[in-house]
N, C-alpha and C positions, 0 to 999 in steps of 0.2 A: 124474689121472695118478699113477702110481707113479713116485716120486722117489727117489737117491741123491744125498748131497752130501757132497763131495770137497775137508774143506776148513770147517771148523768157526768162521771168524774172524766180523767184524762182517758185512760183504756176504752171504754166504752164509745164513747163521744169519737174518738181515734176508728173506731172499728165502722161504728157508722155512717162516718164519711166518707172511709173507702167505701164502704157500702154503697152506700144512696150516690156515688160518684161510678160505680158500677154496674145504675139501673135497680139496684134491689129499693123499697119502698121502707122508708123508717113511719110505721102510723102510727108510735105511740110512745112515749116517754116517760116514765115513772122515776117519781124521786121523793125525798123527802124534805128538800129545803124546796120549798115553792119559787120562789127567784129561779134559782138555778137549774129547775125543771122545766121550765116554763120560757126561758133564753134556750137553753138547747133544744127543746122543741120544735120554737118558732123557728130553728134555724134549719132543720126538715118537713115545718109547714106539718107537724103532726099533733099529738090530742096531749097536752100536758097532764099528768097524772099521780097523786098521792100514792105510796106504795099502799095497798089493799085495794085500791078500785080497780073494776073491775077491768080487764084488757079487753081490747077487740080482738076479733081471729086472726091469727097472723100463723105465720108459716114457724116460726121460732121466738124465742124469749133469751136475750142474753142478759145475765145477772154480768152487773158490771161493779160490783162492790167489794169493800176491802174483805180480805180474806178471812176473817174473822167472823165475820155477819153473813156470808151466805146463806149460810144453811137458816140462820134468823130470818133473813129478806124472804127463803124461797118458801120457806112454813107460812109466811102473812103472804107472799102474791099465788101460791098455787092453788086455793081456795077459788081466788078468780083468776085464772089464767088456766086452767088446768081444763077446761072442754074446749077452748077457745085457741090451745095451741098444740102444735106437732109436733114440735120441740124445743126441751131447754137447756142452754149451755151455762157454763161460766166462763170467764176470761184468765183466772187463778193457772199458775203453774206448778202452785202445788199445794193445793187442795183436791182433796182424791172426790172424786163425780159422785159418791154418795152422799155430799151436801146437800143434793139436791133432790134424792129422798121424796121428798114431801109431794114433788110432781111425780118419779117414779111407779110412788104406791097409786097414780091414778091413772098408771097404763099409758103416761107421757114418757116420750125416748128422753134420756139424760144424757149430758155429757162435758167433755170442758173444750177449749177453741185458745188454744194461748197462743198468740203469736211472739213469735222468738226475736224483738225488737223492742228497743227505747225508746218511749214514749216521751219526752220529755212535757209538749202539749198535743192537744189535741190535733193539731193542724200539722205540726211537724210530723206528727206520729203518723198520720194518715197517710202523707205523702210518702216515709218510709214504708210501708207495707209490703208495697209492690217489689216483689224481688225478696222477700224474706219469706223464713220458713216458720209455721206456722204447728204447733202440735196440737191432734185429735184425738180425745180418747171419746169412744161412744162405740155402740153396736148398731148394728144395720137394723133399720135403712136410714137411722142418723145418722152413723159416720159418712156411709156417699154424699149423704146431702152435705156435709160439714169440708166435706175433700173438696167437692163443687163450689161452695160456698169462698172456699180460700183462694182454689183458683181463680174464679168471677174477677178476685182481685190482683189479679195478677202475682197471687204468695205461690209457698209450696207446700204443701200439707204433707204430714208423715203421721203414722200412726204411734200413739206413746200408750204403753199398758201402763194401768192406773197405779201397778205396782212399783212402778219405778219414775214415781213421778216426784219422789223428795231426792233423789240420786243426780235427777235430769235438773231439776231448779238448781241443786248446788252447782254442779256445771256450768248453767246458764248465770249464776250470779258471779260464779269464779269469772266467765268469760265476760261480764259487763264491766264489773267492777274493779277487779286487782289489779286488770292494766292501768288503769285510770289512777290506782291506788300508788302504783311505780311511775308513772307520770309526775305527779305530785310531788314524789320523792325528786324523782331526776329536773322536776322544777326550780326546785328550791336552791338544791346543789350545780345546776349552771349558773343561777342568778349569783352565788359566792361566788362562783367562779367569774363571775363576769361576762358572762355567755347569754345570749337570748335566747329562751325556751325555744323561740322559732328556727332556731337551728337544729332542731332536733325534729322536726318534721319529715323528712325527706328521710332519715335513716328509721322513725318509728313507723311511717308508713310502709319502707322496702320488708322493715322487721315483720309485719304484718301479712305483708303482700307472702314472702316465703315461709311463712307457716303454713300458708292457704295453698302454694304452688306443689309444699315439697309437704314435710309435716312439721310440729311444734318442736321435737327434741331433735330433726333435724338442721333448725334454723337457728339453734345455739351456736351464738361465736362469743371470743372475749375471753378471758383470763382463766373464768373458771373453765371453761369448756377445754381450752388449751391445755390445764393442770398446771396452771404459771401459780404458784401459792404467793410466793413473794410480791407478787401485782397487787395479787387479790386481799393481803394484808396493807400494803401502802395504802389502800382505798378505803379498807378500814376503818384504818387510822385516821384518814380524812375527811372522811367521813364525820368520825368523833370529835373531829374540830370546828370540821362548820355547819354540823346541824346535829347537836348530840341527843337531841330529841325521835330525829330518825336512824341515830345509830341499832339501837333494838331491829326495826321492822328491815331497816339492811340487812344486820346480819342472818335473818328469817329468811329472806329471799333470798340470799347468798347461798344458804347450807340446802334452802330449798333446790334449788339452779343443780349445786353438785350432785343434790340424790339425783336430780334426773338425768345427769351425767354418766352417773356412776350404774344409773343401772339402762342405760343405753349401750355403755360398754360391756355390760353382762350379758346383754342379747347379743352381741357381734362374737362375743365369745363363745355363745355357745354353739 
């Protein structure tokens, strides 16, 4: 396919290089810092471009900007872009496809294309793609093209109703973020202890590995899952002594840990 992208940041620039590493063609780059439009361009040999000028004909338009400005960006580029393409997406996991409006009203297919993956740079981000799942919301004959479009890169496409797309983002940030958030924690608390965080690899990754083999509340092991209370208050407490700053967000994940104990035994009981 023929590509324009609306929107030169990590996301976008990420999505395009699976792209154009996929065969699909980037002709056209829009952005508003000129520098930075004009490097990611040259870097697919395409037409660098101020947002309002006009696009060439391309197969698709992905807005690749913060979630906030969408619907801003898609009102000044759909004026010119709106005879000249077949489709526009965004990259947003949870902005609902009616940001984009502005091409809608001109009988252009809308839709969103979020891949279910950390970006951290462009480059890294790209090379993750491959193998990750990717969510579509759009109507036919945009979402085939958008299912095809994911596969080309070797993702996996599923479809997400627009209606549950702030449900699906909390998910997706619980699942990027709070491990990382209890990392940190259990960081801090081996280095008191005298312990190399790098000892904790080989057990966060098995921890990981059997949520994925088996399911989440059945890969709970350790104190609380056991119902050892006396464990689980020594930890506490030692908590509270060598890092009394994460005493709080312990004990949040503690009583969290238990609810889902407690009502994993609820289901066995019934």
């Amino acid at each position: 396919m023929r590509l324009a992208l609306a929107g030169p940041g990590r996301a976008g620039r990420a999505v395009a290089i699976a792209a154009n590493g996929a065969g699909h063609e980037i002709v056209a780059v829009a952005g508003r810092d000129a520098a930075r439009t004009s490097a990611a361009a040259g870097q697919f040999e395409a037409v660098p471009l101020a947002i309002g000028e006009p696009i060439p004909p391309v197969d698709l338009v992905i807005v690749a900007v913060r979630d906030d400005v969408i619907a801003t960006v898609a009102g000044q580029i759909a004026p010119v872009a709106r005879n000249a393409a077949a489709g526009v997406v965004h990259l947003s996991g949870a902005v609902h496809v009616d940001a984009l409006s502005a091409f809608g009203d001109h009988g252009v297919g809308i839709g969103s294309f979020h891949p279910l993956q950390t970006i951290p740079t462009p480059a890294l981000g790209a090379r993750r793609l491959p193998g990750s799942w990717v969510a579509v919301t759009a109507e036919e004959p945009l979402r085939s093209t958008l299912h095809g479009f994911a596969r080309s890169m070797g993702c996996h496409p599923f479809d997400l109703a627009d209606s549950d797309r702030t449900t699906y983002h909390a998910a997706a940030a619980a699942a990027a973020n709070f491990p990382v958030a209890a990392l940190v924690m259990a960081q801090r608390l081996f280095e008191r202890a005298g312990v190399p965080f790098e000892a904790a690899r080989p057990l966060v990754e098995a921890v990981i590995a059997n949520a994925f083999d088996t399911t989440p509340r059945a890969s709970l092991t350790g104190p609380i899952a056991r119902g050892d209370t006396g464990t689980v208050e020594a930890q506490r407490a030692a908590v509270l002594a060598a890092a009394p700053d994460f005493a709080p967000a312990f004990d949040s994940m503690a009583e969290a840990t238990s609810t889902i104990v407690g009502a994993s035994q609820d289901q066995e009981q019934r």
